[in-house]
Each structure stands twice: as C-alpha cells, then as structure tokens.
NUSE-635236 format. One record per residue (C-alpha): x, y, z. Coordinates in steps of 0.5 Angstrom, whole numbers, padded with zeros to 4 digits, always signed. Layout:
XYZ
...
//
This chain:
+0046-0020-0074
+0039-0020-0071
+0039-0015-0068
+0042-0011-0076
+0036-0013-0079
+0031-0011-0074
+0034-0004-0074
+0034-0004-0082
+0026-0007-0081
+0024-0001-0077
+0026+0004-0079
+0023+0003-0086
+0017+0008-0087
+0010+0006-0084
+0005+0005-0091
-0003+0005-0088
-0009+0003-0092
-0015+0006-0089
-0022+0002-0093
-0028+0008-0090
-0033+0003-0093
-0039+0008-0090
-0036+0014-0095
-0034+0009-0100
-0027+0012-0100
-0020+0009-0099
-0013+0014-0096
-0006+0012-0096
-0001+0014-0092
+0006+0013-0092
+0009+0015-0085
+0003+0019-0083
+0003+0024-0089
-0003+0023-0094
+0000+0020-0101
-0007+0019-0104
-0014+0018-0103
-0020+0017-0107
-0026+0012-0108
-0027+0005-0107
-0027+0003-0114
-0019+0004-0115
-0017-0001-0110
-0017-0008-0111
-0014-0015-0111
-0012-0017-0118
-0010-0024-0119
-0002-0024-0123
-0001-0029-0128
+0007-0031-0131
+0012-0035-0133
+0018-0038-0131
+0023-0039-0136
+0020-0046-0138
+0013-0044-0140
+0012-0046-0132
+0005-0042-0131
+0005-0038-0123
+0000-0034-0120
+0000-0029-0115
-0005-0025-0111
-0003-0017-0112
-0007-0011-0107
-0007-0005-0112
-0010+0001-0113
-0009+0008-0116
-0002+0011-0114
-0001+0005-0109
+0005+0000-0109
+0002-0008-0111
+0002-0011-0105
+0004-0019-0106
-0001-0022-0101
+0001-0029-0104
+0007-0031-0107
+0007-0035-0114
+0004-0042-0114
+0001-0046-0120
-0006-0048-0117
-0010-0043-0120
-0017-0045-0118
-0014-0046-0110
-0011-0037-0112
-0017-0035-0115
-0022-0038-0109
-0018-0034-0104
-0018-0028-0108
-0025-0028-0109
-0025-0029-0102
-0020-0024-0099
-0024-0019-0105
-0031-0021-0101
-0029-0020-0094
-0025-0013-0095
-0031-0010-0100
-0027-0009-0105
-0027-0010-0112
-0023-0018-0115
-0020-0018-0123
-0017-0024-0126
-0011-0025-0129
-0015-0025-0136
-0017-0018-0138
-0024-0019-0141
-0026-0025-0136
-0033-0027-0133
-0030-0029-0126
-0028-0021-0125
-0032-0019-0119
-0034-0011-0118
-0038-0009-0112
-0036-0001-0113
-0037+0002-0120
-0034+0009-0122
-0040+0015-0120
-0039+0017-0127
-0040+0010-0130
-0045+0009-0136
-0047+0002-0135
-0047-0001-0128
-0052-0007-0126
-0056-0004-0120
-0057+0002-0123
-0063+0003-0128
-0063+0010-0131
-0070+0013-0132
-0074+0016-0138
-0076+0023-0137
-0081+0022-0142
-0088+0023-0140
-0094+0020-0144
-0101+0023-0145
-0105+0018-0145
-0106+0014-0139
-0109+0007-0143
-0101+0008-0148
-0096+0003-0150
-0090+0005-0146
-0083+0002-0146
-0081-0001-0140
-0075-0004-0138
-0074-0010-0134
//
C-alpha cells in the first residue's frame, strides 16, 4: 500500500513557481518545460469564500495566476478574520499581490500594478505644460 502511493506520488509532474522580485517577473514550469512566464502583477493569494449545502460560510486561501493552476494553501474554515490575517501575511512575505473574497474591497492589498496602468498610488504622472511667466499661478498636484 505504502509503497503504491509513493510510486503514484513521485511520478507526478514536478510543478515550479519562481517569484524573480528583481526583474519583477514570475515562470512556471512543469516538469522543467516553461508552461508561462510573465509579471509580477498576475500572481497572487486570493481569499475563497463558499457555502456548504446549509448556508454554512468557508473560506480558503488560494495561490493563483495567469495560466497557473489554484493552489489551496489552506483548506476551508469558517474564521474569516484568522484567513484573512494570514493571507495578508503570506502576500506580504512572498511580494505578491492579496485579494479578498469580495470583488470590490477595501482590504485588497496590491503591491505590483500593470506597467500599463491608468491609476497606480505611487505613480504621479507629470504635466508637460510650461508657463511663461515665473511669478504664475500653476496647478500643482498633492
């Protein structure tokens, strides 16, 4: 029996998730063939919420990303404070991005934005436009 399951165990395709936080990239591989590879802004730990036949509320803590297959890191349970502290936590000590179980929350918590992005807190674009006059009123942004 032991050793039937270490046989089916091993010869499972080795999955490998490399964070590059210098180059700001992510590369999955399965079985060491490259599978996808891309920015830091696709992969993150996602906090799952759903229902038992009862209305019974569970949560999990998921590892997603861009063509990567979810992760379950934690497995369900009905504290959403205790999941949501961890997740956080995880997100922080990985630098990767966390996102709540609600689609619009105010406990997300992004650290990478898309290059391409229109607003991202920490980038202020600048204005271009030049004034004559040293002494004129201009429009500054705070």
């Amino acid at each position: 029996m032991g050793v039937g399951l270490w046989l089916m165990i091993s010869s499972l395709p080795r999955r490998r998730l490399v964070l590059n936080h210098t180059r700001g990239m992510y590369h999955f591989s399965i079985q060491g063939r490259t599978v996808c590879q891309g920015p830091m802004h696709l992969v993150y730990v996602r906090l799952a919420r759903s229902f038992d036949a009862y209305g019974k509320c569970f949560f999990q803590l998921v590892l997603c990303g861009h063509k990567l297959e979810p992760l379950v890191l934690v497995k369900l349970s009905e504290r959403y404070e205790q999941m949501e502290f961890l997740g956080r936590h995880l997100a922080w000590k990985l630098n990767i991005n966390y996102f709540d179980c609600l689609a619009t929350s105010y406990r997300h918590v992004v650290r990478h934005w898309p290059l391409e992005a229109s607003f991202s807190p920490g980038i202020v674009l600048r204005k271009t436009r030049t004034y004559d006059k040293p002494n004129s009123q201009c429009d500054l942004d705070v």
